[in-house]
C-alpha positions in Angstrom: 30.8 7.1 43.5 29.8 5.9 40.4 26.7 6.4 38.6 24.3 4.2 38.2 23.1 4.2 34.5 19.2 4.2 34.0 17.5 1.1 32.1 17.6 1.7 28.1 14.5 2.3 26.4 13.5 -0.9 25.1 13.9 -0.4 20.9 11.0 -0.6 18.9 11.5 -1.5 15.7 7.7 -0.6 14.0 7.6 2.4 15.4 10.4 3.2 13.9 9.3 2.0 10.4 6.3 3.9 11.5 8.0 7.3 11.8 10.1 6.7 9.0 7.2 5.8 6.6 4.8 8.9 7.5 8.3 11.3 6.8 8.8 9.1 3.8 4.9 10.0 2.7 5.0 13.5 3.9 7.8 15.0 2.5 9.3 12.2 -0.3 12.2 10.2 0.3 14.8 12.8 -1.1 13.2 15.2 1.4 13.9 13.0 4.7 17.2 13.1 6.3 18.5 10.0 8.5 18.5 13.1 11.6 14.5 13.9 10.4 13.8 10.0 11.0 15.8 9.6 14.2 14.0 12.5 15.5 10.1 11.4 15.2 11.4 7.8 16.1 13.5 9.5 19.6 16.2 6.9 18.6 20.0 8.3 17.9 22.0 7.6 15.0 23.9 4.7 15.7 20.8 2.7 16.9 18.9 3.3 13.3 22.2 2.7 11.3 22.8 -0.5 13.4 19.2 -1.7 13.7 18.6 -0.7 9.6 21.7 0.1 7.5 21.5 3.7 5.6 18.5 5.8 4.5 18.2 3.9 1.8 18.3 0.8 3.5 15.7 1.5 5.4 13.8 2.9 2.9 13.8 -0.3 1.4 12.5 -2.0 4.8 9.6 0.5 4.5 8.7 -0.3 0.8 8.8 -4.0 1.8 6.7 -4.2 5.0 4.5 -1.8 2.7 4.3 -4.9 0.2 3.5 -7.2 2.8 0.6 -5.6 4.6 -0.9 -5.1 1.0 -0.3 -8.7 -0.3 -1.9 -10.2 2.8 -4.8 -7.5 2.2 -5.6 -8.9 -1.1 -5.2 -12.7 -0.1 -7.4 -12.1 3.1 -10.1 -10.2 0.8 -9.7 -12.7 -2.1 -10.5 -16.1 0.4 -13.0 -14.1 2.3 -15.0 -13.0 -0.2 -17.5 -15.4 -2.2 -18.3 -13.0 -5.3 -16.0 -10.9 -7.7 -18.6 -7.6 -6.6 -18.3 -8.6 -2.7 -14.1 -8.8 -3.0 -14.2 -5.5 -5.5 -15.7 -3.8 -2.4 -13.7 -5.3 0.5 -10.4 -4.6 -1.4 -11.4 -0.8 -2.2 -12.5 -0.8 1.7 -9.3 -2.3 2.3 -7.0 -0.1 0.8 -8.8 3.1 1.8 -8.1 2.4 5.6 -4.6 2.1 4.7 -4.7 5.3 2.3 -7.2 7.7 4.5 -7.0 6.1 8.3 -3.6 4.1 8.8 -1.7 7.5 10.3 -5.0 9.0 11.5 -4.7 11.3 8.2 -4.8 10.4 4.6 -1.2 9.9 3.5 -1.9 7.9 0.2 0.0 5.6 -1.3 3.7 4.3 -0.1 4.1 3.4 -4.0 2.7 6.4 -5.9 3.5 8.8 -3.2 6.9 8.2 -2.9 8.7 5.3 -5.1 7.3 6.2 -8.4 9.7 9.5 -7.6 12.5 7.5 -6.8 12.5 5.0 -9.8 13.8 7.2 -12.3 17.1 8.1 -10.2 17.5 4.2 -8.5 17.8 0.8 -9.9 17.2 -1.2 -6.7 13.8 0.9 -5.7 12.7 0.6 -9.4 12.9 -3.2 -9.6 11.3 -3.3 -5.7 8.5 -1.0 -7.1 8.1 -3.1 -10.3 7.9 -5.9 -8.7 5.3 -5.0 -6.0 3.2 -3.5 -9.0 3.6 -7.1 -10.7 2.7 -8.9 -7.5 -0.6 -6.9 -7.2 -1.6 -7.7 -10.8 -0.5 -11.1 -9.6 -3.2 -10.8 -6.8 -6.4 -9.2 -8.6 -5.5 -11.8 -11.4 -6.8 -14.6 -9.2 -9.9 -12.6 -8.5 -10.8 -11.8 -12.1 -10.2 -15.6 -12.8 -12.3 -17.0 -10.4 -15.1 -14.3 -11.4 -14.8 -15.6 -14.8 -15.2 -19.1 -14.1 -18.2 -18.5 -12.6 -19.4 -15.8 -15.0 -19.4 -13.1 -13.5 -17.7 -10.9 -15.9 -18.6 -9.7 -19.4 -17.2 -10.6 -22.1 -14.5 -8.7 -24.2 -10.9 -7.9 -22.7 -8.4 -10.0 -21.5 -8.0 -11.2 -17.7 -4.7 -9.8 -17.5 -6.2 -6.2 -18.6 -9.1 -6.5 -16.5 -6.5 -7.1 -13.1 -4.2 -4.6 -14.2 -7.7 -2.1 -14.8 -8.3 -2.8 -10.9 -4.5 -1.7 -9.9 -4.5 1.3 -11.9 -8.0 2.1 -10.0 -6.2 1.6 -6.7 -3.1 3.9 -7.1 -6.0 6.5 -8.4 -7.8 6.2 -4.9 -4.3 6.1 -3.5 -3.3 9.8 -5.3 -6.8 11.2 -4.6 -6.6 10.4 -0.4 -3.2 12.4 -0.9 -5.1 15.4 -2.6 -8.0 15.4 -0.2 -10.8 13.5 -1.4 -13.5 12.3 0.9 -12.9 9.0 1.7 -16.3 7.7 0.5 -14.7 7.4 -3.0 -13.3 4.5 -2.5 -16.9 2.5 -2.4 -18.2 4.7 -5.2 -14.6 3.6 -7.3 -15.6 -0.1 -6.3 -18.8 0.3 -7.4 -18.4 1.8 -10.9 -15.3 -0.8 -11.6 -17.8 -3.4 -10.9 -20.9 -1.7 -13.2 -17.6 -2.1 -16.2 -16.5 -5.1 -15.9 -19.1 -7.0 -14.4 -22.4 -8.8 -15.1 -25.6 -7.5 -13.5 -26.9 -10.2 -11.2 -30.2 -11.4 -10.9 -31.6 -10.0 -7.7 -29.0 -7.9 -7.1 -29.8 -4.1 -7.2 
């Protein structure tokens, strides 16, 4: 008599990207074999490489769904926030729950945790990572504009500096939840970035 096969667990492709992203994070991308991945995910082989390509591959599917959920963290904070000191605080809040909470333990920064590594031995993941740096500048450009127009700001460097000041301030709270800083850094980054480059409000304390 035959044997009746059971029903196949239904594939999940996030939690896959999940479990690769945290061995990506945790032990670099060089450190992570495809069999590391397929274990934490409780997928075989063939299912990743058909569902993903190669490690690198799906490397690359990480560092991209990484670039989305941060673009669409900017925009939301950027449209939802009136003042350039109110969207300075909801972006720094923004990006700490992804650096300190998103894994229930701080893991950091997908970017300088793990790509900034891999730039100097692969074309393809340095232009990615160049371009996701460029996109965020990009993103707190808007910000810094829109601050300026409504004067905001003080006077002296250029907008372009200025946005590339507050990406540089985010991979440093990105590398410091990685080395075990308290969390509350994040709001006390936000609030000195805003003491430098803005104006203090009337009213405000």
């Amino acid at each position: 008599m035959q044997k009746l096969k059971g029903r196949p667990r239904k594939f999940d492709a996030e939690a896959v990207l999940d479990a690769a992203e945290i061995a990506f994070l945790k032990n670099g991308y060089s450190g992570v074999s495809v069999d590391d991945i397929c274990r934490k995910a409780k997928i075989n082989k063939s299912t990743l490489y058909n569902s993903f390509g190669d490690k690198k591959q799906l490397y690359l599917e990480v560092l991209e769904r990484f670039r989305q959920m941060m673009h669409r963290q900017i925009s939301e904070r950027i449209a939802s926030h009136a003042t350039f000191s109110e969207a300075i605080r909801a972006i720094f809040e923004a990006f700490a729950t992804v650096y300190f909470d998103r894994f229930d333990q701080p893991s950091g920064c997908l970017m300088t945790g793990t790509a900034s590594v891999e730039v100097l031995r692969d074309e393809e993941i340095a232009k990615r990572a160049s371009a996701i740096l460029n996109e965020m500048d990009l993103g707190f450009l808007h910000i810094i504009r829109k601050a300026r127009k409504a004067g905001e700001l003080k006077e002296g460097l250029p907008d372009e500096t200025l946005s590339r000041m507050i990406s540089t301030s985010l991979h440093s709270l990105g590398i410091r939840a990685r080395c075990g800083e308290k969390r509350s850094i994040a709001q006390e980054m936000a609030k000195e970035l805003i003491f430098v480059l803005g104006k203090e409000q009337k009213g405000c304390s």
